[in-house]
C-alpha positions in Angstrom: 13.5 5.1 -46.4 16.1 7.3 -44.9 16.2 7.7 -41.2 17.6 10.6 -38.8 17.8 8.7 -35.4 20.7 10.7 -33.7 19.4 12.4 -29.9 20.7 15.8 -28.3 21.8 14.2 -25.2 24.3 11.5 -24.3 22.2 9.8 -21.8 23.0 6.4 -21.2 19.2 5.1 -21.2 18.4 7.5 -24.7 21.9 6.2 -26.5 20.4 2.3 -25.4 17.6 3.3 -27.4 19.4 5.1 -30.7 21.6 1.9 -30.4 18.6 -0.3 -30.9 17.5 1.3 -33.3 20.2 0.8 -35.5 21.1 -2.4 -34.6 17.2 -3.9 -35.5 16.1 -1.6 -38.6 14.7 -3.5 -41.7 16.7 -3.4 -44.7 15.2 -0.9 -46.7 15.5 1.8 -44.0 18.8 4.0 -44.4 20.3 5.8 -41.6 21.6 8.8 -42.5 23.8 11.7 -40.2 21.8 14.4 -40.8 18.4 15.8 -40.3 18.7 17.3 -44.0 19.1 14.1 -45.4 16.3 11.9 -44.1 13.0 11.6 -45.1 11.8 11.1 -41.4 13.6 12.2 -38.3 13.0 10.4 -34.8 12.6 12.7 -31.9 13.7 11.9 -28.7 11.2 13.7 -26.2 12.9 13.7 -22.9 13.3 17.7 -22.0 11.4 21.0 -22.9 8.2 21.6 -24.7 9.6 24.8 -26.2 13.1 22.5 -27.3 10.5 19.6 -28.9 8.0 22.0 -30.5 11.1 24.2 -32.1 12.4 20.8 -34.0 9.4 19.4 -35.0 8.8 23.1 -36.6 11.8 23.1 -38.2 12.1 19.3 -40.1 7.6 20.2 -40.5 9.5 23.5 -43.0 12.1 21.1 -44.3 9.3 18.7 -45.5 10.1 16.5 -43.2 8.4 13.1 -41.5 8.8 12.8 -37.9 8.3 10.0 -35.4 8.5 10.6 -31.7 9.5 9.1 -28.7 8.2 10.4 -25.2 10.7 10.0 -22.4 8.8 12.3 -20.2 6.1 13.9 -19.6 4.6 14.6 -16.0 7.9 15.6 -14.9 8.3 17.9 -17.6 7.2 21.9 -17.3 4.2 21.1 -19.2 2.7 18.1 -17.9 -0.7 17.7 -19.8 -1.4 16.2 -22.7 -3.4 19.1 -23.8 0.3 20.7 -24.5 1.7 17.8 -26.7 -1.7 16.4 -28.3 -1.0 18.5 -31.7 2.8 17.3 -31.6 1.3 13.8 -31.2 -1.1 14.0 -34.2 1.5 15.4 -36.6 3.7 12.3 -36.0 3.8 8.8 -37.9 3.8 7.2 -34.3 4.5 8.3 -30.7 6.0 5.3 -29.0 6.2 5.7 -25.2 6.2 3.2 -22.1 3.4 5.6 -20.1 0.0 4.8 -21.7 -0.4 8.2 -23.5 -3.9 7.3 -24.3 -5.0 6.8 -21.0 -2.9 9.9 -20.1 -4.8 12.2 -22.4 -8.4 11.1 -21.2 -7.4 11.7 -17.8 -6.3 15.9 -18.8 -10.0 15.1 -20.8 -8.1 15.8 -23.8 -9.3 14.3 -27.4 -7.5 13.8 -30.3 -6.5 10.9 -32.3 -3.0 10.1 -32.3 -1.2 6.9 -33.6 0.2 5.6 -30.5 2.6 2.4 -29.4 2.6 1.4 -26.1 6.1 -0.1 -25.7 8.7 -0.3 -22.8 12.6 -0.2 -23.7 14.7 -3.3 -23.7 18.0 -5.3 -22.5 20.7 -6.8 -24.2 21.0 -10.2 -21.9 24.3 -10.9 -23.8 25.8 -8.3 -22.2 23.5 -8.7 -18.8 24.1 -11.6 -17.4 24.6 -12.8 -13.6 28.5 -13.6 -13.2 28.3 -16.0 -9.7 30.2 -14.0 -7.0 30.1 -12.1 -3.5 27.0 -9.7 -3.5 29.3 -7.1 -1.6 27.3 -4.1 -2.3 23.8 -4.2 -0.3 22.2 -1.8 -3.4 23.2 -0.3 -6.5 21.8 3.3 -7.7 22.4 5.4 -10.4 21.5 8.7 -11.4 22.5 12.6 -12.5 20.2 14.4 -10.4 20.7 12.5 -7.1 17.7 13.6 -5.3 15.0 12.9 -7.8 16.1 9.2 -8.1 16.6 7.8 -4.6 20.5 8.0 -4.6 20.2 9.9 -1.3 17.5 7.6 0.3 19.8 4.5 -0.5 23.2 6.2 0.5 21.4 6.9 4.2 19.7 3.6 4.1 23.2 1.4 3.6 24.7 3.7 6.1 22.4 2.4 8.6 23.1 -1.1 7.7 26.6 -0.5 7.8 26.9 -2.0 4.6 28.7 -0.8 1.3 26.5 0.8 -1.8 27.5 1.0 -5.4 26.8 4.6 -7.4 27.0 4.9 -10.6 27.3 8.9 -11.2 29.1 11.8 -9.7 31.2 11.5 -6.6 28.8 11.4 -3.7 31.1 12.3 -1.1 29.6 9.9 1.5 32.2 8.1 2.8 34.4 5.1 1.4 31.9 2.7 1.7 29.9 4.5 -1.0 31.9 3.9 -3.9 31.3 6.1 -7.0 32.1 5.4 -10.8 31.2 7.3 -13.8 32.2 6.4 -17.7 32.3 2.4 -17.4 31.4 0.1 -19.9 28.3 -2.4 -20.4 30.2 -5.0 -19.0 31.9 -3.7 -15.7 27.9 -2.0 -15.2 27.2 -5.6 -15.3 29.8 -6.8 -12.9 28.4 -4.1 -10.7 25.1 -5.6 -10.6 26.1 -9.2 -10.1 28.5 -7.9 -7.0 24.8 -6.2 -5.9 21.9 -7.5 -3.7 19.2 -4.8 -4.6 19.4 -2.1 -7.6 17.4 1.1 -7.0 14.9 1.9 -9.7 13.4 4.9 -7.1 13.0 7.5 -9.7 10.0 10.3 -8.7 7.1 11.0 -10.6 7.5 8.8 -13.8 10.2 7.4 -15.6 11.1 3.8 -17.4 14.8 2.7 -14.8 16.9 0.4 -17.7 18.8 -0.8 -14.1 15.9 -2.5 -13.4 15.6 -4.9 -16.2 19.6 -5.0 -16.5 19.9 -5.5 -13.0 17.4 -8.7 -12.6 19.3 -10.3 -15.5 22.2 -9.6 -13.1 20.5 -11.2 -10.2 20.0 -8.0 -8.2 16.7 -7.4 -6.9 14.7 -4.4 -8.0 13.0 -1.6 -6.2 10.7 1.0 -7.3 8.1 3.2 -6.6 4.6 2.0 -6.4 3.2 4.2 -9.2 1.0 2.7 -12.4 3.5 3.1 -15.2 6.1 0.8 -12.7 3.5 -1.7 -11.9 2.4 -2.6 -15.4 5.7 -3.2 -16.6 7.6 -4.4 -13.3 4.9 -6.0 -11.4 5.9 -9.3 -9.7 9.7 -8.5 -11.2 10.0 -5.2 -8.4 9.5 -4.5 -5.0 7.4 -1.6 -5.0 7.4 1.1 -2.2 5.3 3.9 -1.7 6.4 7.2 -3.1 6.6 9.0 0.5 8.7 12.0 2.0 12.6 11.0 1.9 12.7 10.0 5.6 9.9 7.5 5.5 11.8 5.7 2.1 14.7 6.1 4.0 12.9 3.5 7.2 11.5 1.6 4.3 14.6 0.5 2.6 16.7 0.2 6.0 14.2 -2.4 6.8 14.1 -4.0 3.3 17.8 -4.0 3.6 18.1 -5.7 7.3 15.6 -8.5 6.1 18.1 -9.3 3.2 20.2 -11.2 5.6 17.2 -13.7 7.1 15.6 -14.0 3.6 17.8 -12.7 0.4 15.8 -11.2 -2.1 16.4 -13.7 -4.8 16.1 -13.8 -8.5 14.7 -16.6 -10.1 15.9 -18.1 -13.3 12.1 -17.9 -14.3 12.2 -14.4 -13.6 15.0 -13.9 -16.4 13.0 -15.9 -18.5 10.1 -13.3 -18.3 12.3 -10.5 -18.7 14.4 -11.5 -21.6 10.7 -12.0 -23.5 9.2 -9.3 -22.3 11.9 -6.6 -22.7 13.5 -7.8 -26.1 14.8 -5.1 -27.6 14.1 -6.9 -31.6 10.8 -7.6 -30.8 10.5 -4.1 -29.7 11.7 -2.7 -32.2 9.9 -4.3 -34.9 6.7 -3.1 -33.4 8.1 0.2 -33.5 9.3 -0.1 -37.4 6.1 -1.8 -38.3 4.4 1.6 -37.8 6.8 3.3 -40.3 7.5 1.1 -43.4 
């Protein structure tokens, strides 16, 4: 079987993904360049409706096979299922870490849809704690700093008086907010191990790779106490509530002032359970299994 995997973004967490994809495919699957030359096409759903429906029409006239993965969907300008169930029924599998299902009877939509429930994975080869000086006090990352907690943590470590990692855009904060864009794996890595929390605060829904990468790092995650976060980060994260900016802002100057009497420590047990849990091969062949 041929395979069109390639996405129409270069977003770190989507290219993990694409990467994986390649790197676990069963031997008689193909990947080919080009939409034209696969039999099915995997569609990365992380945007527009309008965007998603206007591919899927076009490889549905090319007599094409599509798979799809759903990177969003409450955040999205159509939030209800009712607006992606026909998407969802036309595809070989939908694999998405939000329980879609569940989703759908909630918007009391019906439909039968084959559907795996799956979270994304790490590499711990490349994620690994390196023992040194946890000089940052927390690690975020993000391209829209607002709807990810950059701003929460950059106030937060400010009233710690304590330095903070970013990995994005300039943040023009000060020099104890340092900054990077366009690293590799490994210095990301290095990042976490020099970290003592890594923020996973992203609004609304969303999967946050830093968590799992982080933990194998050593760095402590936090995240927002929604449903999606607790099922697969429960007893790995520190969850807060989702509240107005100022009050995350108290919360995580607090979290951050207690690090000193009682360091939020990862346990090798810990790695254990995320390593198993969040292995990309094992992930992958569920996700295969569905298509060959």
């Amino acid at each position: 079987m041929k395979i069109f995997l390639e996405p129409t973004t270069d977003s770190r967490g989507v290219m993990r993904v694409r990467d994986a994809l390649v790197r676990y495919k069963p031997k008689n699957v193909e990947i080919v360049s080009s939409p034209s030359e696969c039999d099915l096409a995997v569609v990365h759903v992380y945007g527009r409706h309008s965007s998603t429906e206007k591919q899927i029409a076009s490889l549905k006239k090319a007599g094409k096979r599509y798979a799809m993965i759903q990177y969003a969907l409450r955040s999205t300008m159509r939030p209800s299922t009712k607006d992606w169930i026909d998407m969802w029924k036309g595809a070989e599998v939908v694999w998405s870490y939000y329980n879609l299902k569940e989703l759908a009877i909630e918007d009391n939509v019906s439909g039968n849809f084959l559907f795996y429930y799956a979270p994304l994975g790490v590499d711990p080869k490349v994620f690994k704690e390196t023992k040194q000086e946890r000089k940052f006090i927390v690690m975020a990352s993000s391209q829209h700093a607002l709807a990810e907690g950059a701003r929460e943590c950059a106030f937060a470590a400010k009233a710690v008086r304590k330095p903070m990692f970013f990995l994005g855009h300039e943040l023009r904060r000060g020099s104890d907010i340092i900054c990077k864009t366009g690293i590799s794996d490994e210095e990301l890595a290095n990042y976490y191990s020099k970290t003592t929390w890594v923020s996973g605060l992203r609004r609304v829904e969303g999967f946050e790779l830093p968590v799992i990468e982080g933990l194998l790092c050593g760095a402590r995650p936090i995240v927002f106490d929604r449903p999606h976060y607790r099922h697969w980060f429960d007893k790995l994260a520190v969850h807060i509530p989702e509240e107005p900016r100022e009050k995350v802002i108290e919360n995580l100057t607090g979290m951050f002032q207690m690090s000193d009497i009682v360091p939020p420590t990862v346990t090798e047990e810990e790695k254990a359970i995320v390593r198993e849990r969040f292995n990309w091969q094992t992930i992958m062949k569920g996700f295969y299994g569905q298509l060959t």
